[in-house]
One Martini backbone bead per residue (centre of mass of N, CA, C, O) as a GRO file, in nm:
protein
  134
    1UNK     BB    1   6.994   4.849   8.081
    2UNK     BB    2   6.938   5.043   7.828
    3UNK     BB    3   7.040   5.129   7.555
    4UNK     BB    4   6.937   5.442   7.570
    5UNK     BB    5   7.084   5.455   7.870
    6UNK     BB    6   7.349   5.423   7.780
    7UNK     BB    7   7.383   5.645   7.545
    8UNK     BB    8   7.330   5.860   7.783
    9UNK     BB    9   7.580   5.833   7.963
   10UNK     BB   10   7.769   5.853   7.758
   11UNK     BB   11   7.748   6.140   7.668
   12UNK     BB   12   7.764   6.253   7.929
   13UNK     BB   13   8.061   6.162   8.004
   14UNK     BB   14   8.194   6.297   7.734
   15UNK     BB   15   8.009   6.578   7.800
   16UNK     BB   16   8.150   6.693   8.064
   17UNK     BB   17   8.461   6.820   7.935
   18UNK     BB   18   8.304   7.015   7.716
   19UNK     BB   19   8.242   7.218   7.928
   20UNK     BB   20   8.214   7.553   7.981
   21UNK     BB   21   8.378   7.754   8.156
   22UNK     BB   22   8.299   7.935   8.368
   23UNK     BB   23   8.263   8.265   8.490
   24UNK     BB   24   8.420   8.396   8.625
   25UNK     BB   25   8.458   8.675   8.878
   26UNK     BB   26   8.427   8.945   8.889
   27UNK     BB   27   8.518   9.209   9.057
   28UNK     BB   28   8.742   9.275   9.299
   29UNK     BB   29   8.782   9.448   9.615
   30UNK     BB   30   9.008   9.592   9.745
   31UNK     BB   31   9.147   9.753   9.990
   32UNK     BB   32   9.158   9.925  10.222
   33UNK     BB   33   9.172  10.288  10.238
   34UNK     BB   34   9.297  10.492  10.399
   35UNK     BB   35   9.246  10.728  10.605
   36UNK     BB   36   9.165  11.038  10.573
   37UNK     BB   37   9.431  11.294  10.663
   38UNK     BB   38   9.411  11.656  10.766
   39UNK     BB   39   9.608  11.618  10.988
   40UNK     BB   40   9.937  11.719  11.120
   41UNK     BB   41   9.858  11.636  11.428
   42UNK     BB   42   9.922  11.403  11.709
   43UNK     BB   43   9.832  11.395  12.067
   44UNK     BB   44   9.922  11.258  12.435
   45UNK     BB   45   9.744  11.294  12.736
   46UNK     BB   46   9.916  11.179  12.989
   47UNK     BB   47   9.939  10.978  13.294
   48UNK     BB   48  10.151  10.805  13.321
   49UNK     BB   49  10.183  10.629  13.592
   50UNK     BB   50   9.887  10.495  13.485
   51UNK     BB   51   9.919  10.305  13.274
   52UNK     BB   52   9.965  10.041  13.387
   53UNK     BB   53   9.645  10.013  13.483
   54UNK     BB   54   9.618  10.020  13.096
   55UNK     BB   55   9.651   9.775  12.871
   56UNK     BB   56   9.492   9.919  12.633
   57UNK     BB   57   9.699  10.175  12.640
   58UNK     BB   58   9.980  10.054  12.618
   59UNK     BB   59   9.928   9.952  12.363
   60UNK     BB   60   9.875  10.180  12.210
   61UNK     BB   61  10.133  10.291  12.232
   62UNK     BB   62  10.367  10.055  12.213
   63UNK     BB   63  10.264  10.062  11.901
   64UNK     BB   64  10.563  10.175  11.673
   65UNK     BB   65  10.407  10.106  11.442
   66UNK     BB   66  10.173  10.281  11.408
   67UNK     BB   67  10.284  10.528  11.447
   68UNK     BB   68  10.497  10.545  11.211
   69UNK     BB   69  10.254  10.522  11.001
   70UNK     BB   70  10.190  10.788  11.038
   71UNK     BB   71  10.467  10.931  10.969
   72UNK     BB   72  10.427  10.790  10.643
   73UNK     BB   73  10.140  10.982  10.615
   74UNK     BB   74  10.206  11.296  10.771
   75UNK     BB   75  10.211  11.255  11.097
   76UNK     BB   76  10.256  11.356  11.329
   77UNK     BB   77  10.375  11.284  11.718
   78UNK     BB   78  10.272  11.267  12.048
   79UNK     BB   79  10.405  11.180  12.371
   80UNK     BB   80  10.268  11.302  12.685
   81UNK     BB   81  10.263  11.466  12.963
   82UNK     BB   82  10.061  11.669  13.200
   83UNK     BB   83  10.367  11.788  13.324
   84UNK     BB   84  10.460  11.898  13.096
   85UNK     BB   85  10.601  12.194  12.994
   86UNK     BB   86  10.531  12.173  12.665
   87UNK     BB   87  10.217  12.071  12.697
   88UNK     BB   88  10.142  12.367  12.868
   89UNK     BB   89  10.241  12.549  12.687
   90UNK     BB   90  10.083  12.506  12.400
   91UNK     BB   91   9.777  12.380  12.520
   92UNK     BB   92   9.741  12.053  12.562
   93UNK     BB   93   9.628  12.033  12.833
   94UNK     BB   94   9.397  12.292  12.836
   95UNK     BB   95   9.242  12.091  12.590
   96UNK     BB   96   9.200  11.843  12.736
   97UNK     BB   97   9.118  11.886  13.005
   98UNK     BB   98   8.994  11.611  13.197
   99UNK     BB   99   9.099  11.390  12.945
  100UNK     BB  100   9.243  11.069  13.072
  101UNK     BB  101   9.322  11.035  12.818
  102UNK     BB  102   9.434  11.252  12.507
  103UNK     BB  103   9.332  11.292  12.209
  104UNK     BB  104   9.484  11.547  11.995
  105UNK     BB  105   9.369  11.698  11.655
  106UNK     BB  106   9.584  11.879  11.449
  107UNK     BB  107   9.536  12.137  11.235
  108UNK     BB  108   9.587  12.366  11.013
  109UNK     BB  109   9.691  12.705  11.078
  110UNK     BB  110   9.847  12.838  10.916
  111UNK     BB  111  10.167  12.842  11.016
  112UNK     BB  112  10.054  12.618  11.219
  113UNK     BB  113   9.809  12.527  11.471
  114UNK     BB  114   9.549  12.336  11.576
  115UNK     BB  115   9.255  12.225  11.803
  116UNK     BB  116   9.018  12.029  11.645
  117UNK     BB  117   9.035  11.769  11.842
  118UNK     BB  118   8.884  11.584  12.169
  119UNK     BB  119   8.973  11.277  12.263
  120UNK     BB  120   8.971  10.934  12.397
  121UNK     BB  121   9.182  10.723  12.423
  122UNK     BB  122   9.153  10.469  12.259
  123UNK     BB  123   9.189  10.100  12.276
  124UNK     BB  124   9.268  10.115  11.964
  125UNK     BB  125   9.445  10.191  11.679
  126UNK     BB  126   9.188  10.182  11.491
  127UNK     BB  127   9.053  10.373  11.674
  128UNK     BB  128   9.237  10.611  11.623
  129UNK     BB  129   9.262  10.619  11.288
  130UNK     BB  130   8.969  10.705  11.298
  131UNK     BB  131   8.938  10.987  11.485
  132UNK     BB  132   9.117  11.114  11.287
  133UNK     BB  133   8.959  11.083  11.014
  134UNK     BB  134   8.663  11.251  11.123
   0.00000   0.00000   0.00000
């Protein structure tokens, strides 16, 4: 190795801890905010007995952490039977038609509730988060 091979190797050695530290990264996304809720409750009305049969409603039912988290957020909420009869008094079995099970969302309306939306109770709680923020 040459003189000069030796001396820019040196160089190199010597400034290689003195270079200027990369620049951060810009600034990172927080994380996602939850979804805005304009509803007052959310109902579901669904024929109990057939729970059993169906392990992704079963799964979404009794995540009493997620409707908690509803509830935190200032949203009632109730699981009904299609047979009970408050919720035919209601008219939220009337509401939701055919469709078993059925995740009713009740937006305020005057003194009271309206059924603003009936949709099929979604297979994840993330579904359900959606269905009502839309």
């Amino acid at each position: 190795m040459t003189h000069v091979c030796r001396l820019f190797l040196a160089f190199l050695l010597l400034t290689a801890g003195c270079l200027p530290d990369p620049l951060p990264p810009g600034p990172q996304p927080g994380p996602e905010p939850a979804p805005v809720i304009d509803a007052a409750m959310v109902v579901v009305i669904e024929e109990t007995e057939s729970r059993q049969h169906d392990p992704a409603r079963a799964a979404v039912l009794s995540d009493l952490r997620f409707w908690q988290s509803l509830k935190q957020r200032g949203l009632e909420w109730r699981i009904l039977d299609d047979d009970d009869q408050s919720a035919i008094d209601a008219g939220y079995v009337a509401a939701a038609g055919e469709i078993r099970p059925a995740l009713l969302v009740l937006v305020p309306d005057g003194d009271g509730v309206r059924v603003a939306k009936v949709v099929r109770l979604p297979d994840t709680t993330a579904g359900v988060s959606a269905a009502i923020a839309k």
